[in-house]
gemmi code that builds the backbone of each chain (N, CA, C; Angstrom):
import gemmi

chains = {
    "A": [
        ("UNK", (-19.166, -13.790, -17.322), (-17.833, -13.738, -16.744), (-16.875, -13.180, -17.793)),
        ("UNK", (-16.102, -12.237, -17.185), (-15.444, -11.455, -18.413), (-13.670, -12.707, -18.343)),
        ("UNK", (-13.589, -13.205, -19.467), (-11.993, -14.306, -19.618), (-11.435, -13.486, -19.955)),
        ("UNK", (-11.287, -12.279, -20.318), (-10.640, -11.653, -20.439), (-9.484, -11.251, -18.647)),
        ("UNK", (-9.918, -10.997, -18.072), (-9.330, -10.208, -16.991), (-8.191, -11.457, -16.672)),
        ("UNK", (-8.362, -13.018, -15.854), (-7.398, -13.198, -15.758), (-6.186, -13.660, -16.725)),
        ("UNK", (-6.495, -13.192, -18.520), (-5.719, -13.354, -19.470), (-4.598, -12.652, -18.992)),
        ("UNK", (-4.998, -10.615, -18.880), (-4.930, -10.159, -18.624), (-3.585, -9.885, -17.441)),
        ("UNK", (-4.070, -10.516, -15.908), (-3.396, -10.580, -15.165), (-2.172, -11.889, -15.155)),
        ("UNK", (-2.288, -12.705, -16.315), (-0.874, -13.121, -16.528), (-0.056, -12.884, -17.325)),
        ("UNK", (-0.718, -11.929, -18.030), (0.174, -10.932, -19.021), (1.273, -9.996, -18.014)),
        ("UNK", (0.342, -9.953, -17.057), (1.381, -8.713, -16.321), (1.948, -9.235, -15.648)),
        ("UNK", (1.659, -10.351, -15.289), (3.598, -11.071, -14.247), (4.285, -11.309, -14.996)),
        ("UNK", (4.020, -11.578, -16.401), (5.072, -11.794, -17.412), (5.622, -10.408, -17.576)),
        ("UNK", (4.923, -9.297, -18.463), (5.820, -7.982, -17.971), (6.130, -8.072, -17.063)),
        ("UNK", (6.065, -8.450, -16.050), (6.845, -7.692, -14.789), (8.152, -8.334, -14.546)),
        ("UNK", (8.130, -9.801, -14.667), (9.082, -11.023, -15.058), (10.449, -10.091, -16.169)),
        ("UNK", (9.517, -9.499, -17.350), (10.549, -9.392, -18.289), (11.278, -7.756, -17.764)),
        ("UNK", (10.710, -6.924, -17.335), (11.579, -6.146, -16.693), (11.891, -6.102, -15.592)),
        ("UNK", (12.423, -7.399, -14.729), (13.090, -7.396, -13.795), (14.596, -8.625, -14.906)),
        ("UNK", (13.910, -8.963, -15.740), (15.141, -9.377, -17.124), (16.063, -8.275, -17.389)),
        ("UNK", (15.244, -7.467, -17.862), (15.869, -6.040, -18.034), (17.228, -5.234, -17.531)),
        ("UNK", (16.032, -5.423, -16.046), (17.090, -4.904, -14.721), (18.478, -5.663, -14.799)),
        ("UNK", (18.185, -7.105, -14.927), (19.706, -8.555, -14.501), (20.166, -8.162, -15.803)),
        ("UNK", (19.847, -7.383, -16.819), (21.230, -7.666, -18.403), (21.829, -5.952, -17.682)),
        ("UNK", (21.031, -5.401, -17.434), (22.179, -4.063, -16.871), (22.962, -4.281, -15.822)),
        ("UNK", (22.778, -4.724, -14.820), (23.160, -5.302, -13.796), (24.279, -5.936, -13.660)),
        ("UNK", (24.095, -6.771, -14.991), (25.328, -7.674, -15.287), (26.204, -7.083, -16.244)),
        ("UNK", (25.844, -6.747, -16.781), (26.358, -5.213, -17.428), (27.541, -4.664, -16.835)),
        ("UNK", (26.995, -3.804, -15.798), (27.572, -3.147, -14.937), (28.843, -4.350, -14.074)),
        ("UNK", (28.288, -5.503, -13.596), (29.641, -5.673, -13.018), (30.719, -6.480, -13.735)),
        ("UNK", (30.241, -6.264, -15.278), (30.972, -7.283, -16.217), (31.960, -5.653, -16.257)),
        ("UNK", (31.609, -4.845, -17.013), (32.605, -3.414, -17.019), (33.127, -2.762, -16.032)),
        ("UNK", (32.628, -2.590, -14.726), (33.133, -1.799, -13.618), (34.233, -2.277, -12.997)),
        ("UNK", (34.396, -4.018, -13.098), (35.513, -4.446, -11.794), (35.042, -4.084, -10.100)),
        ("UNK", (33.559, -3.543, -9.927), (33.633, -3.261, -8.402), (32.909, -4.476, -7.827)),
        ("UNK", (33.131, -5.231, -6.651), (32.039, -5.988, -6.192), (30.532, -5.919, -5.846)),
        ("UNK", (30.318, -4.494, -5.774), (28.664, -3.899, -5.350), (27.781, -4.200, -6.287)),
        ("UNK", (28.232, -4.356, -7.923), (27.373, -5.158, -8.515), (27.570, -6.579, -8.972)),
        ("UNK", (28.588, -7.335, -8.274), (28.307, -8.520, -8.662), (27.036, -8.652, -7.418)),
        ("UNK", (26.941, -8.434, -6.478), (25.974, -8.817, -5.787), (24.646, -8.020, -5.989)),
        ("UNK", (24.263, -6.808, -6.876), (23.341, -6.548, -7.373), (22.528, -7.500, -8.175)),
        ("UNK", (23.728, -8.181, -9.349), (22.904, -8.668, -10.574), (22.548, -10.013, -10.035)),
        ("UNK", (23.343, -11.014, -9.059), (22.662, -12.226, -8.967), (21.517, -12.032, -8.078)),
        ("UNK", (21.290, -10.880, -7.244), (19.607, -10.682, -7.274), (18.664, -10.383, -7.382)),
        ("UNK", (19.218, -9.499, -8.790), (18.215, -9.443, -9.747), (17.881, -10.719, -10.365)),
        ("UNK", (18.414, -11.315, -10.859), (18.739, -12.702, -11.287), (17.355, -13.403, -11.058)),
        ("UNK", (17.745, -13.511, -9.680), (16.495, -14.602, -8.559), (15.317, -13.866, -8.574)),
        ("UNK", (15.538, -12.346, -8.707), (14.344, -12.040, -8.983), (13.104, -12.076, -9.839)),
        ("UNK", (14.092, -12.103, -10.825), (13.618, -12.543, -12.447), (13.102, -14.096, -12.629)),
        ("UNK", (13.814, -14.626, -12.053), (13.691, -16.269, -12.016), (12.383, -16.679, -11.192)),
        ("UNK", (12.306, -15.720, -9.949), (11.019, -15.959, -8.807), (9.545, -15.308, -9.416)),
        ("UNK", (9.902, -14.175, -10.309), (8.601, -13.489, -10.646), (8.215, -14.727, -11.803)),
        ("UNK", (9.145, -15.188, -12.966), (8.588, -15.539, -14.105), (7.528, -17.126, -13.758)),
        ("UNK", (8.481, -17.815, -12.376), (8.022, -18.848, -11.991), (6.716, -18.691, -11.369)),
        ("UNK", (6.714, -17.314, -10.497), (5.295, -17.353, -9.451), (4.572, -16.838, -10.961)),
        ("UNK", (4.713, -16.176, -11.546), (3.568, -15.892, -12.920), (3.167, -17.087, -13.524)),
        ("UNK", (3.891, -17.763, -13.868), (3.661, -19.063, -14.894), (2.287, -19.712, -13.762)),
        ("UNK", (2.977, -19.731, -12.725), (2.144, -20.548, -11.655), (0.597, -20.263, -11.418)),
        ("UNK", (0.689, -18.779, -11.232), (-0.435, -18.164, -10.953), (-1.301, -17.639, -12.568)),
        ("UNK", (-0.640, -17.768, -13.413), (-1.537, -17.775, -14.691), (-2.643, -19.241, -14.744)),
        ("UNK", (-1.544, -19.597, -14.310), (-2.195, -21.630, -14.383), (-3.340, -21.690, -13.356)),
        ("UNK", (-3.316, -21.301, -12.076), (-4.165, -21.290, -11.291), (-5.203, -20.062, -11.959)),
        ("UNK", (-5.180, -19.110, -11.892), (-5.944, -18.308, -13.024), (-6.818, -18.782, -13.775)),
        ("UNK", (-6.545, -19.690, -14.437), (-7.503, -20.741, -15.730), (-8.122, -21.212, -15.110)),
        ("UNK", (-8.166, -21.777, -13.497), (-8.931, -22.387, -13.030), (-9.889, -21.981, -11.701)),
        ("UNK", (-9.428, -20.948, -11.366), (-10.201, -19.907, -10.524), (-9.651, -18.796, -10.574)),
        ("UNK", (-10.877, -17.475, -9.939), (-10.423, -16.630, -9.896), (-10.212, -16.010, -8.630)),
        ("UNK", (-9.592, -17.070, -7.685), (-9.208, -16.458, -6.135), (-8.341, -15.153, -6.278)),
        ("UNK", (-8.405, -14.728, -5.356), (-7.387, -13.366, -5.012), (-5.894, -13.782, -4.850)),
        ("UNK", (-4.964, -13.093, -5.495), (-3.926, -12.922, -5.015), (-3.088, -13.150, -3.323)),
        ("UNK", (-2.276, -14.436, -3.527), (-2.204, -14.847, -2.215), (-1.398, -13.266, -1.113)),
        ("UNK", (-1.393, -13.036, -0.225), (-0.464, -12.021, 0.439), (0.995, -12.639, 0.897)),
        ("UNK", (0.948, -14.257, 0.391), (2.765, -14.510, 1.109), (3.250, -14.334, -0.480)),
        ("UNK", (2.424, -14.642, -1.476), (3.205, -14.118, -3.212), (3.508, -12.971, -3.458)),
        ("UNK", (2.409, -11.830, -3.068), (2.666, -10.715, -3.280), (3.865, -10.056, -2.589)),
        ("UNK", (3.514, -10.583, -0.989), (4.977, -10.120, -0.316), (6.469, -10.623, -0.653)),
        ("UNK", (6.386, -11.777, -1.046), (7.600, -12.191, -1.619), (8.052, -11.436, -2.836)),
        ("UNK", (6.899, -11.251, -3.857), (7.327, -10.088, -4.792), (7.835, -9.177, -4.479)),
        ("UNK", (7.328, -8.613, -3.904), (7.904, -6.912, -3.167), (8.924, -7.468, -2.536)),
        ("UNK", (9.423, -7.574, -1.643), (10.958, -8.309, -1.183), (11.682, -8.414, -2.317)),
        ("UNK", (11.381, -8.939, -3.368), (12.567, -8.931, -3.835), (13.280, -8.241, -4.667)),
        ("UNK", (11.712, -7.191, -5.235), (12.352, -5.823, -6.234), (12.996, -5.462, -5.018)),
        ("UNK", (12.075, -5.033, -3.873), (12.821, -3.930, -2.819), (14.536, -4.116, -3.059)),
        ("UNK", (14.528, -5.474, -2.534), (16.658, -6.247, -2.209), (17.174, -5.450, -3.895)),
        ("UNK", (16.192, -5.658, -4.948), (16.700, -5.470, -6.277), (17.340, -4.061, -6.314)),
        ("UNK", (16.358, -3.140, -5.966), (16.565, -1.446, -5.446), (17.310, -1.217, -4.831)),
        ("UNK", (17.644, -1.674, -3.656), (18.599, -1.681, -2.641), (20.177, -1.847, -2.761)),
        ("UNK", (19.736, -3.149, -3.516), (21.214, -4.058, -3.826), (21.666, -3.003, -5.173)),
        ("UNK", (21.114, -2.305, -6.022), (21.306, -1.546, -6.947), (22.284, -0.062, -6.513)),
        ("UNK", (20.915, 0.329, -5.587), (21.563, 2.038, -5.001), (23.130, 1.711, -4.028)),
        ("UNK", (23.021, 0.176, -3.098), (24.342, -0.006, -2.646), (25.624, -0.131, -4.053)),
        ("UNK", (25.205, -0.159, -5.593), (26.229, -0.400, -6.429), (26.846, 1.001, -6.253)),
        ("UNK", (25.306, 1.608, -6.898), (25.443, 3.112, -7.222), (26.451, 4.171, -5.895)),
        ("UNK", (26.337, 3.657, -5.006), (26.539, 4.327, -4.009), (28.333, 4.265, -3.834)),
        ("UNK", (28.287, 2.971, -4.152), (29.844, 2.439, -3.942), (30.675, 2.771, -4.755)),
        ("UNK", (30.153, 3.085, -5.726), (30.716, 3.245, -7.330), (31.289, 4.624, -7.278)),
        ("UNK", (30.082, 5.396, -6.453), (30.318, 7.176, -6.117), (31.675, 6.785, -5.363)),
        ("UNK", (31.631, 6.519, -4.236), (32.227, 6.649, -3.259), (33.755, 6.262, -3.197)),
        ("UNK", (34.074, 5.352, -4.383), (35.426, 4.689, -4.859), (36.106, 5.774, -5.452)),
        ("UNK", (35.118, 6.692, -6.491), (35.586, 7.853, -6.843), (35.623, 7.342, -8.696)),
        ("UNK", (35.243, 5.964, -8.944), (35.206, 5.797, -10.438), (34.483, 5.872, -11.139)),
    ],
    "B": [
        ("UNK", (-8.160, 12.690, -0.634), (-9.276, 12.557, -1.256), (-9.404, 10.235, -1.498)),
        ("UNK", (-10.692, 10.649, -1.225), (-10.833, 9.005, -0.864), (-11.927, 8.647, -2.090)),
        ("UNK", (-11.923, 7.461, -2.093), (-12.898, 7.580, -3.669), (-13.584, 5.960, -3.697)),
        ("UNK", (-15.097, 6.084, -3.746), (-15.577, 4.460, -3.443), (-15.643, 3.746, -4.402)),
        ("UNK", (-15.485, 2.564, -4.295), (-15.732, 1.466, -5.227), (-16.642, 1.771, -6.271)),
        ("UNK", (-16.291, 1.956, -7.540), (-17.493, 2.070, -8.604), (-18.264, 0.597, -8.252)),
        ("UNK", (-19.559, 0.811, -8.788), (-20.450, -0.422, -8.737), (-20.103, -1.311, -9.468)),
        ("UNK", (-20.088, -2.347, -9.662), (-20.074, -3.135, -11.031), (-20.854, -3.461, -11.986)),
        ("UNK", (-20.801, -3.094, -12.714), (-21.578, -2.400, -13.567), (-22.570, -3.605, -14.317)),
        ("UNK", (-21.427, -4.529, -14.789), (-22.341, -5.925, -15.558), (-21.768, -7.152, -14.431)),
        ("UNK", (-22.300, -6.438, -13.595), (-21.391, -7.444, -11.991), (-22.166, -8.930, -11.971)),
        ("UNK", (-21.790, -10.107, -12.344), (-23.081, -10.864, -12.037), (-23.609, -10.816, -10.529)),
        ("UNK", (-24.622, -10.533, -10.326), (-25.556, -10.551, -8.723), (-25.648, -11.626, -8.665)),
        ("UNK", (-25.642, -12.998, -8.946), (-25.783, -14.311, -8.449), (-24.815, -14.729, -7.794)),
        ("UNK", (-23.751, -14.011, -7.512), (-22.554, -14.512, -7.355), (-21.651, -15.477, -7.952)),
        ("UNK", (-21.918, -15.660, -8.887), (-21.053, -16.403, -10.119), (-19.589, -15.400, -10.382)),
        ("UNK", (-18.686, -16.271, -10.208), (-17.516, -15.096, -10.795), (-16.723, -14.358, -9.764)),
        ("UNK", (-17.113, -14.761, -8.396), (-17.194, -13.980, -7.298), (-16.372, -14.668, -6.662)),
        ("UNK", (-15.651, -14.288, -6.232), (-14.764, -14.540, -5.149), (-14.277, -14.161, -3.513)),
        ("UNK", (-14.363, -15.162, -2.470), (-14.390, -14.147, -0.987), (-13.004, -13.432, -0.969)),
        ("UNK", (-12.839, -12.590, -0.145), (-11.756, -11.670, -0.543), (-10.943, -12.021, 0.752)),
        ("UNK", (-9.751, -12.384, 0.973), (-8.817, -12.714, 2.326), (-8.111, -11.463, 2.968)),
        ("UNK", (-8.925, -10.475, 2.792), (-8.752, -9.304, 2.900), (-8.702, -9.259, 4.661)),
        ("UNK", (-10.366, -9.986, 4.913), (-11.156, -9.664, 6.071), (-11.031, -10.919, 6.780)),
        ("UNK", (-10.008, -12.018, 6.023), (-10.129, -13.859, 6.684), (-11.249, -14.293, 6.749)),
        ("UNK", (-11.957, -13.467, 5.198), (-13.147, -14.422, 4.197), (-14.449, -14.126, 4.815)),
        ("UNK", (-14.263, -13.355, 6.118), (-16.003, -12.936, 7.177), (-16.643, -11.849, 5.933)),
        ("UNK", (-16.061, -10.993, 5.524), (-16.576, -9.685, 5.044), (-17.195, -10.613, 3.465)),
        ("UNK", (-17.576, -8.908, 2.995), (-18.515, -9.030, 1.927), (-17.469, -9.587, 0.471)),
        ("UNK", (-18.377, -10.685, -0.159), (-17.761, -11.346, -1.663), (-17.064, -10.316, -2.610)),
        ("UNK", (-15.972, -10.571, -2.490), (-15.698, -8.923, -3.620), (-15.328, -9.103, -5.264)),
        ("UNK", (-16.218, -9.069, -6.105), (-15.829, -9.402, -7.137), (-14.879, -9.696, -8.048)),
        ("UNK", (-14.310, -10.674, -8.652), (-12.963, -11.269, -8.519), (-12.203, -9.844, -9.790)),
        ("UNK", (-13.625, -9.206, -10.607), (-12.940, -8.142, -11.722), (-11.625, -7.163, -10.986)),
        ("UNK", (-12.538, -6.782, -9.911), (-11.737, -5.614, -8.767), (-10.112, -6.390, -7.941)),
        ("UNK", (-10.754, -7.386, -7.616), (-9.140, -8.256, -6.949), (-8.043, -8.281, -8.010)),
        ("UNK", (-8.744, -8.344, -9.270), (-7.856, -8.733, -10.351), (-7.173, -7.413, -10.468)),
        ("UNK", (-7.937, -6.492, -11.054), (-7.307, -4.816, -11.344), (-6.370, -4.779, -9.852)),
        ("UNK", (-6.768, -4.925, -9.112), (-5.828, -4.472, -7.999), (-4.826, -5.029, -7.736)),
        ("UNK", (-4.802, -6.560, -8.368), (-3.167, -7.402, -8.638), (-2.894, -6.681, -9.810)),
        ("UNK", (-3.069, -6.611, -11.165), (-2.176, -5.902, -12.313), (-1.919, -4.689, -11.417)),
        ("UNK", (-2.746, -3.761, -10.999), (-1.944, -2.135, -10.248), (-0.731, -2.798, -9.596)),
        ("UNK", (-0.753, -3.532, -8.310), (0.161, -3.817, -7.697), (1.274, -3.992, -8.677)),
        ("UNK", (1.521, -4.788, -9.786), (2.380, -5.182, -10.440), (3.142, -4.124, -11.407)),
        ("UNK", (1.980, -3.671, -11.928), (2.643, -1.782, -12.136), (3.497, -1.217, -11.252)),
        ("UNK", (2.883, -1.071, -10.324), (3.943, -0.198, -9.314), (5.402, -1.193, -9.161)),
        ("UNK", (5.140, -2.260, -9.213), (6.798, -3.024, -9.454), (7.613, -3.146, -10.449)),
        ("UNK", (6.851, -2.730, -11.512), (6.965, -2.737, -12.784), (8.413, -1.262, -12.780)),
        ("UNK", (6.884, -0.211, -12.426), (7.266, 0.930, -12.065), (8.933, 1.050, -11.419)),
        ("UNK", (9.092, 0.312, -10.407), (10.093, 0.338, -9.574), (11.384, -0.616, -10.302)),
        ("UNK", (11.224, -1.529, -10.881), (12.161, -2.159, -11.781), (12.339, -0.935, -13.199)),
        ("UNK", (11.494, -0.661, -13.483), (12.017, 0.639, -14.441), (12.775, 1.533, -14.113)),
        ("UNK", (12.204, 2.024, -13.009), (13.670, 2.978, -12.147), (14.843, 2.022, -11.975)),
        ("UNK", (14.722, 1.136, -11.573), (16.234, 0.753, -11.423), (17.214, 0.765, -12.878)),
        ("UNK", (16.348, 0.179, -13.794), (16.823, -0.094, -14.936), (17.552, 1.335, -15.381)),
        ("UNK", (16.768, 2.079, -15.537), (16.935, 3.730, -15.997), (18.298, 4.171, -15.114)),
        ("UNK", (17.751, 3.875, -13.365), (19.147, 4.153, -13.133), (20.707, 3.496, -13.374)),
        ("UNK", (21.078, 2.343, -13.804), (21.642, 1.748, -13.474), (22.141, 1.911, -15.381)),
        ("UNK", (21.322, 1.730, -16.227), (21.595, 2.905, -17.458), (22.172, 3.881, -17.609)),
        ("UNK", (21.303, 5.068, -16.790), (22.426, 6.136, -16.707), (23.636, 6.260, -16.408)),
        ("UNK", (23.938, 5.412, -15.388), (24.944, 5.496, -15.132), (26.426, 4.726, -15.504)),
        ("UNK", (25.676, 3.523, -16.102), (26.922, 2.867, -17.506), (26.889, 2.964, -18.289)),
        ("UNK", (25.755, 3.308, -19.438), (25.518, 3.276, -20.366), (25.737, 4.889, -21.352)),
        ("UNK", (25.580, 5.873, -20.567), (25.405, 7.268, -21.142), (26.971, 8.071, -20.324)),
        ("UNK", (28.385, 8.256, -20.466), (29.260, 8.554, -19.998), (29.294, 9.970, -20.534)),
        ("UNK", (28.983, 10.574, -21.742), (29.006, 11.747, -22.116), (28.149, 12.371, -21.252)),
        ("UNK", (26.894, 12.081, -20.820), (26.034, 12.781, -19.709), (26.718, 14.074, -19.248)),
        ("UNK", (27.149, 13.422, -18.354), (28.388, 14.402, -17.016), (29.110, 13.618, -16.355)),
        ("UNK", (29.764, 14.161, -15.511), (31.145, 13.742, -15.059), (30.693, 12.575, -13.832)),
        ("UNK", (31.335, 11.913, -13.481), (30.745, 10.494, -12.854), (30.358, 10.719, -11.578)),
        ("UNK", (30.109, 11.853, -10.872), (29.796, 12.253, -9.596), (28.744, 13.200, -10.543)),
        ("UNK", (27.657, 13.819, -10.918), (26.181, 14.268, -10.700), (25.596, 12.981, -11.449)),
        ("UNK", (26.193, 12.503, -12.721), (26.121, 11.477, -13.376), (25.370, 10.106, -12.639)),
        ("UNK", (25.886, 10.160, -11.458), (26.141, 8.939, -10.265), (24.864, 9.359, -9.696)),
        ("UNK", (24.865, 10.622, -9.164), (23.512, 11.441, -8.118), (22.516, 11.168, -8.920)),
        ("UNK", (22.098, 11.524, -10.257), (20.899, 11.254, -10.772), (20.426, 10.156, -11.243)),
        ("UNK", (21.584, 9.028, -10.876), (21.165, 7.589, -10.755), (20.811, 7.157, -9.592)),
        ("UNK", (20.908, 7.607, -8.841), (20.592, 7.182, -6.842), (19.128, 8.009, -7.397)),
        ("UNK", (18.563, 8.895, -7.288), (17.801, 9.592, -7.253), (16.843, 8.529, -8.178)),
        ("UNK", (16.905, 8.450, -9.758), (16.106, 6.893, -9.775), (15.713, 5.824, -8.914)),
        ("UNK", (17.266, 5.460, -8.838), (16.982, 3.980, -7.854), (16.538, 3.935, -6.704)),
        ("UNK", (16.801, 5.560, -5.601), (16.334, 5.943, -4.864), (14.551, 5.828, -4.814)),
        ("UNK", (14.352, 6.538, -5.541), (12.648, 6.706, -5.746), (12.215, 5.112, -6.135)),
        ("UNK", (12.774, 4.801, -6.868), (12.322, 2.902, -7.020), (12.141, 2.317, -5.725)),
        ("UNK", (13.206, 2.335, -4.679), (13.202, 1.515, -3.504), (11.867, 2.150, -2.924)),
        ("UNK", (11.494, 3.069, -2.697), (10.415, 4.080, -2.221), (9.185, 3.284, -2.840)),
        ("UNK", (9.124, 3.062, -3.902), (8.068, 2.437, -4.695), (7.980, 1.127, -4.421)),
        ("UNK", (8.899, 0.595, -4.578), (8.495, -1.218, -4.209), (8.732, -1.157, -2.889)),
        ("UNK", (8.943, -0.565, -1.877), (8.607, -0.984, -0.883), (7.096, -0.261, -0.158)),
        ("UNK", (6.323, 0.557, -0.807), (5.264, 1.077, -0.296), (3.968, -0.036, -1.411)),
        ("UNK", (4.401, -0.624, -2.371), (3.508, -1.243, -3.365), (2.567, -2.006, -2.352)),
        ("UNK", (3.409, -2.937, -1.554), (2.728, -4.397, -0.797), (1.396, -3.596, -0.032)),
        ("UNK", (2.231, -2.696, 0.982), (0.890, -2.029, 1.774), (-0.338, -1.693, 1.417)),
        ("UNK", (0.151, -0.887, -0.085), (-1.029, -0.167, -0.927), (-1.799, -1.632, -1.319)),
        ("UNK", (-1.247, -2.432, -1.657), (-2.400, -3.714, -2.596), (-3.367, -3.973, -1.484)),
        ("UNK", (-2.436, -4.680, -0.245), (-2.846, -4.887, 0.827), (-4.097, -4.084, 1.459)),
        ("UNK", (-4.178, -2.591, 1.412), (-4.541, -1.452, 2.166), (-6.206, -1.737, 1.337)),
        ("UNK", (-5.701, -1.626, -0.611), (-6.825, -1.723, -1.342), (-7.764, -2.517, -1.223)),
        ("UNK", (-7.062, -4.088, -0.785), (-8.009, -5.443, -0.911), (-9.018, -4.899, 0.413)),
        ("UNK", (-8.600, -5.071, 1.364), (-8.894, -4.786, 2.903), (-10.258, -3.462, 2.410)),
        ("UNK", (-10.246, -2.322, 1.747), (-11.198, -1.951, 1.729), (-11.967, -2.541, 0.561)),
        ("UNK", (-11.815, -3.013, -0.505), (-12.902, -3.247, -1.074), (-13.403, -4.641, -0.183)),
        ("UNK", (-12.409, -5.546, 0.641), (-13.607, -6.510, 1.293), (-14.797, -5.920, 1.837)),
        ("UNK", (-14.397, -4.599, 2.759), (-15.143, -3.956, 3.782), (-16.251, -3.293, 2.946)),
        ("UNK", (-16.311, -2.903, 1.373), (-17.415, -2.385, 0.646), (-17.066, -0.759, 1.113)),
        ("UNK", (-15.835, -0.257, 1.483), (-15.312, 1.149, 2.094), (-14.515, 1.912, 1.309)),
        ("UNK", (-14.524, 3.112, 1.226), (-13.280, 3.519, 0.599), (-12.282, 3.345, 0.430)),
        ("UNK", (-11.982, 3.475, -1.287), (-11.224, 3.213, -1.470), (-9.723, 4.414, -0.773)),
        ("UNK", (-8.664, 3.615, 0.011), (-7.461, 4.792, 1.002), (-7.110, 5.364, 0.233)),
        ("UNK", (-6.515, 6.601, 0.919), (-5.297, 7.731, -0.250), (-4.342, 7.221, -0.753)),
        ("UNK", (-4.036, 7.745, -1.904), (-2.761, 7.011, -2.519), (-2.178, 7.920, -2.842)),
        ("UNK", (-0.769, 8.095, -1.385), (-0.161, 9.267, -1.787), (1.453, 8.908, -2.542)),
        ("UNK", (1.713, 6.996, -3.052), (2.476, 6.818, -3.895), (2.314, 7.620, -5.388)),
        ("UNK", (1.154, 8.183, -5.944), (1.004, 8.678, -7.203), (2.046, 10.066, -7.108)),
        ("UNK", (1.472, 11.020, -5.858), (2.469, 12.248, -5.703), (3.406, 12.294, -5.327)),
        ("UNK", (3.891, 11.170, -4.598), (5.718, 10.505, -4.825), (6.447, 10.249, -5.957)),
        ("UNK", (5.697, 9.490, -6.615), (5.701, 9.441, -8.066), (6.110, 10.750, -8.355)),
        ("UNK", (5.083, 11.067, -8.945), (5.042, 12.527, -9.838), (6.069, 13.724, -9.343)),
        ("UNK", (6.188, 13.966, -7.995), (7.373, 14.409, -7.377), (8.980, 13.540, -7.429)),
        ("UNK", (8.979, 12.845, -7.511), (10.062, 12.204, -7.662), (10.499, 12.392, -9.228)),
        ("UNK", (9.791, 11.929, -10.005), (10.444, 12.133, -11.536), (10.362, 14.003, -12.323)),
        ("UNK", (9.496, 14.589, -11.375), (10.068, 16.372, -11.381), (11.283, 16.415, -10.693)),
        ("UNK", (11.759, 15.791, -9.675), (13.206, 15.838, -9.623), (14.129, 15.387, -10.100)),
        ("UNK", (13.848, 14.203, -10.934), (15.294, 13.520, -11.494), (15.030, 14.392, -13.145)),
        ("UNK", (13.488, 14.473, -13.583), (13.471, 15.731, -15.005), (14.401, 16.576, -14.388)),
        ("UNK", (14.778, 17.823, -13.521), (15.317, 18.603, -13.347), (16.702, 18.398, -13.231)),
        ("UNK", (17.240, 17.618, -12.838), (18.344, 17.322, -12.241), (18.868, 16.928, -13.987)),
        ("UNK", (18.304, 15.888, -14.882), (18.470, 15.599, -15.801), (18.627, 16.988, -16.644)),
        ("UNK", (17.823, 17.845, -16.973), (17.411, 19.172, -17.643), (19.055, 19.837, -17.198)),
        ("UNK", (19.025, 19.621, -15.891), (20.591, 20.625, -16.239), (21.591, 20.355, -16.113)),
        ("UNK", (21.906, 18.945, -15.980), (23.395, 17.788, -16.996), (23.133, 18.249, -18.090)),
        ("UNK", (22.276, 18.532, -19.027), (21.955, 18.405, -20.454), (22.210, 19.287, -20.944)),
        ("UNK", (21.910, 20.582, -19.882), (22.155, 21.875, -20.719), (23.641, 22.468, -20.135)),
        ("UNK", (24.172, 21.876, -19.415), (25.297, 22.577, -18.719), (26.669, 21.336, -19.524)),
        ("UNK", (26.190, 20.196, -20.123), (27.124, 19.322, -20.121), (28.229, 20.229, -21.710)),
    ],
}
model = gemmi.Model(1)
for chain_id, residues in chains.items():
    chain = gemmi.Chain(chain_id)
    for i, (resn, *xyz) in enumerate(residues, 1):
        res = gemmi.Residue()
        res.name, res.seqid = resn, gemmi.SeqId(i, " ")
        for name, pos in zip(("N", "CA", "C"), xyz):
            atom = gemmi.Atom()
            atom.name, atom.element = name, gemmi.Element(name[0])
            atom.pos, atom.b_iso = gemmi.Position(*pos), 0.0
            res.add_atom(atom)
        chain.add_residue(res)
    model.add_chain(chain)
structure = gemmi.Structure()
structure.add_model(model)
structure.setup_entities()
């Protein structure tokens, strides 16, 4: 049995955890300097996003150590949901930001 | 172009290590937990992927003001974040699409997120290439 692999795969919810971190310090960034509302509601969900990936990783590293079931499909989909809102809630900053003219 | 499951190479055949795959609601064939695994880190790449675009965009566009003027400046940040939303929202299907054939022991589907990819960041290179040289 190779222990290596699910080391491995909790390495990468943690990357993935830390750049959706990434994403929430620009984010917040942005609506700490701009004054527009399109990113205060960007960064608090990035926020949750960051907060939901690092928690479902921690979780699923732990289960990891103790089997190597597959990846549930309501975790994964919840993942994706929430970069998607992250993307979304981002291009609505970007968009607004154009469109104010600042 | 469709491409099958490499064998596993030091696969244990006893089924040790093995895991049923909920691909098929556990009827189909044991799919080795190495392959489920690679196909959760990919999945997570591609989100990875898609939180990088955002980041990049959302960079460009506060962080770098000498760029250009706050309207193309602005465009080649949508065009990131743009292509990000594109990415995390096609990721789930693709993991999904992957598990589902390796339960079935079938080809592996097209993955035409790579040439979205690769087309997408030849457009924001370009778009970038001539803020840079025109700024």
């Amino acid at each position: 049995m190779s222990e290596g692999q699910p080391e491995r795969t909790g390495l990468a919810w943690q990357r993935t955890a830390l750049a959706s971190a990434a994403c929430s310090g620009l984010l917040l960034h942005a609506a700490a300097t701009t004054g527009h509302a399109a990113p205060l509601v960007a960064a608090p969900i990035s926020i949750v996003t960051t907060v939901v990936l690092a928690a479902a990783g921690a979780g699923r590293g732990r289960r990891l150590r103790r089997s190597t079931a597959p990846l549930s499909p309501v975790l994964a989909a919840t993942a994706t949901v929430l970069v998607t809102a992250t993307a979304a809630a981002s291009l609505g900053a970007l968009l607004t930001t154009l469109s104010s003219g600042h | 172009m469709t491409t099958r499951n490499p064998p596993p190479e030091d696969a244990d055949t006893r089924g040790e290590g093995r895991t049923p795959d909920e691909g098929d609601g556990g009827t189909g064939p044991i799919t080795d937990y190495r392959f489920t695994l690679a196909n959760e880190r990919t999945f997570l790449a591609w989100l990875r992927t898609a939180l990088g675009l955002v980041a990049g965009g959302v960079a460009i566009q506060q962080l770098v003001p000498g760029l250009a003027s706050e309207g193309p400046r602005t465009l080649l940040a949508a065009l990131c974040v743009g292509l990000a939303l594109v990415i995390a929202t096609a990721s789930y299907p693709r993991w999904r699409a992957v598990q589902r054939a390796m339960a079935r022991g079938g080809p592996l589907p097209r993955n035409i997120l790579l040439a979205t990819l690769g087309g997408g960041i030849a457009a924001i290179t370009a778009v970038a290439f001539v803020l840079v040289v025109t700024a």
